[in-house]
C-alpha positions as CSV (number, residue, x, y, z in Angstrom):
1,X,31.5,88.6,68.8
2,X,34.7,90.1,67.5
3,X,34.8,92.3,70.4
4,X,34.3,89.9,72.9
5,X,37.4,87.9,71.2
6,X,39.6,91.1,71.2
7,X,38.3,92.0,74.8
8,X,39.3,88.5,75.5
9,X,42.6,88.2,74.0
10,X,43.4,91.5,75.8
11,X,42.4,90.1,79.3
12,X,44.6,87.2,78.6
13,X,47.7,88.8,77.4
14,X,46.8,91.3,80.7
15,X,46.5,88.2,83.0
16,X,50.1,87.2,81.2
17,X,51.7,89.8,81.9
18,X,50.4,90.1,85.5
19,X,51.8,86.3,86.5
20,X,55.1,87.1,84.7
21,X,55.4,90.2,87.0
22,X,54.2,87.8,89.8
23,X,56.9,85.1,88.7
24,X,59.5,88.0,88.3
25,X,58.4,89.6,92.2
26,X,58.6,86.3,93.6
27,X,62.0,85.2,92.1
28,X,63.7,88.4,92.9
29,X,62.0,88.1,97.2
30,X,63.2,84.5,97.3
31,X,66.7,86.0,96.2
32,X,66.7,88.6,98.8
33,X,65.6,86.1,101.3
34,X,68.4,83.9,100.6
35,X,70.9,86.9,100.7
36,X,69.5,87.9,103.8
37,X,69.8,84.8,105.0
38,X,73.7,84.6,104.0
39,X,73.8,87.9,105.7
40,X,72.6,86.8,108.6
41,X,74.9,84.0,109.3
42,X,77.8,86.2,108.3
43,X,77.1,88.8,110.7
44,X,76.5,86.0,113.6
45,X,79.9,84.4,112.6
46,X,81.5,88.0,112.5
47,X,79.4,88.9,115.8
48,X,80.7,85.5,117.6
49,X,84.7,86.1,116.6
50,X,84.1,89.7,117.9
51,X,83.0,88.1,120.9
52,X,85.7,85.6,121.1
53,X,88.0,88.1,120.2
54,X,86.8,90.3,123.3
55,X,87.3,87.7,126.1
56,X,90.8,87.1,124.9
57,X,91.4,90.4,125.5
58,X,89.5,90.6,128.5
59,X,91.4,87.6,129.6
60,X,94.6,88.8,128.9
61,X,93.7,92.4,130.7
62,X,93.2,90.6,133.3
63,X,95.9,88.2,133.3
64,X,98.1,91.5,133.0
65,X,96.3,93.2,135.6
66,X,96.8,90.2,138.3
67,X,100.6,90.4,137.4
68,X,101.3,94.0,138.3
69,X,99.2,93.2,141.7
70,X,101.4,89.9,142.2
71,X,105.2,92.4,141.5
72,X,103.6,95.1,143.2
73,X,103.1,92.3,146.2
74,X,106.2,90.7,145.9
75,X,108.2,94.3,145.9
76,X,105.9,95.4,148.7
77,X,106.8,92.3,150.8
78,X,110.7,92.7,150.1
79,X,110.6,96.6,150.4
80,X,108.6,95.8,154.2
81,X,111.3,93.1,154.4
82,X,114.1,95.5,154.1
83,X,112.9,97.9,156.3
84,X,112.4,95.3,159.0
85,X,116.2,94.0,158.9
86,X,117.2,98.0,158.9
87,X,115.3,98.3,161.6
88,X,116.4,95.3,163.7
89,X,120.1,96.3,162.5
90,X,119.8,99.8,163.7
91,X,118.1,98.5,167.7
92,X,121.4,95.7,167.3
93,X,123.9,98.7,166.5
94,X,121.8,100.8,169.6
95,X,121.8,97.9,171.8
96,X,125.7,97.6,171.3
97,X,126.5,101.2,171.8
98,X,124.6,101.4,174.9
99,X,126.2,97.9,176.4
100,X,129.7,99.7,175.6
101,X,128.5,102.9,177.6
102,X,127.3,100.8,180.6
103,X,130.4,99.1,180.5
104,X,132.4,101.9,180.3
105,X,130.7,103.8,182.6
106,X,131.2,100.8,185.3
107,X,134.6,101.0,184.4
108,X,135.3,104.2,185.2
């Protein structure tokens, strides 16, 4: 009878020790489920402002982008504008040059 009283205060202090291992497991996974889950939204929120922070650049590329093609437009257009009023001077010049030839070639 002894024995089965020692054999059974040995299961029990076994079985005590087994749920405070238990208790002890489950306390530490709900800690790392909460720090994953911390983790987790910290890395979305840091994922998100990397986004954000992306498209503003993106957006600011491209806002840069559409101002060299706008100046390179605008000195296209006043470079061709340039060259048409050289050109029109130089047949007004020609034009004049040729009118005094013809005149002075009826004259003589």
């Amino acid at each position: 009878m002894e024995l089965f009283y020692f054999a059974l205060g040995v299961l029990t202090v076994f079985a005590l020790i087994l749920m405070g291992s238990m208790i002890v497991g489950m306390i530490k996974v709900s800690k790392i489920q909460r720090e994953l889950s911390s983790f987790k939204d910290a890395y979305r929120w840091d994922f998100d402002r990397s986004n954000r922070y992306l498209d503003d650049v993106r957006k600011d590329n491209d806002d840069r982008i559409s101002n060299v093609y706008h100046n390179l437009d605008e000195r296209e257009n006043k470079i061709y504008q340039e060259i048409r009023k050289s050109f029109e001077d130089s047949v007004s010049y020609t034009d004049k040059r040729i009118d005094k030839a013809i005149l002075h070639y009826k004259e003589s």
